[in-house]
N, C-alpha and C positions, 0 to 999 in steps of 0.2 A: 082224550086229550084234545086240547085247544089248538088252533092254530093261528096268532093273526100276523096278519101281511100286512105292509103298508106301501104302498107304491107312491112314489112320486118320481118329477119331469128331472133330470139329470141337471146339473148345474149347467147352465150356460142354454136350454134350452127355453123358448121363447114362453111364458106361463102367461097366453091372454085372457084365460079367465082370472088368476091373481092379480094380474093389474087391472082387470074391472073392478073386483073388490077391493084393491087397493087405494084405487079412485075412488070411491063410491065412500071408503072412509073417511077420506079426506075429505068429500062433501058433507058430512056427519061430522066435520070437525074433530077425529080422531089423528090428530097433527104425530103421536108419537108411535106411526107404525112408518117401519120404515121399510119394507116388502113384504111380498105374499106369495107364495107358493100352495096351489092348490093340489089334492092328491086323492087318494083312495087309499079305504083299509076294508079289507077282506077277511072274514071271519071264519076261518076251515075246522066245523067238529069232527074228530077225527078216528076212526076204532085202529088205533095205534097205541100199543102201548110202550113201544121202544123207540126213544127218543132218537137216535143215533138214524134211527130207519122214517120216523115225521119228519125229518130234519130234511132228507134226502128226497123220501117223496114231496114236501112241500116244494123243495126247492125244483125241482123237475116241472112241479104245478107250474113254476111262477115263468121258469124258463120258456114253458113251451105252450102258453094261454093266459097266466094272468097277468105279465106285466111283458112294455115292449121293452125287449133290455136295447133297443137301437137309442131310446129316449129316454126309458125310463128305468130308475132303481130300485130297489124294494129292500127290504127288512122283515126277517119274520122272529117271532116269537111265541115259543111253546110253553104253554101252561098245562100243569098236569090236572 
């Protein structure tokens, strides 16, 4: 089984690398973006075959090393 995560910065928290790129569109003349939020996605294969139990270890993963949950959110999704 698959596992992938996606972490990104919580609403409200400051994304300086998004607004480099945000910028940097705009210098490119990309007039119709109108924010950027930058993130991360994490790819967990996984010898799990019980969903109910990926579900739980992943999230434990994210709780306790892959994501700060002080700033940051995450999303996971299992693929079989």
């Amino acid at each position: 089984m698959k596992a992938i995560v996606n972490v990104s910065l919580k609403t409200g928290v400051l994304d300086s690398q998004g607004k480099a790129v945000h910028h940097a569109l705009e210098s490119l003349h990309f007039s119709n973006v109108n924010d950027v939020r930058i993130g991360k996605q994490i790819v967990l294969n996984l010898d799990e075959a019980d969903e109910t139990k990926a579900m739980a270890d992943v999230t434990k993963m994210c709780e306790e090393l892959l994501a700060n949950t002080v700033i940051e959110d995450y999303q996971i999704e299992l693929i079989k």
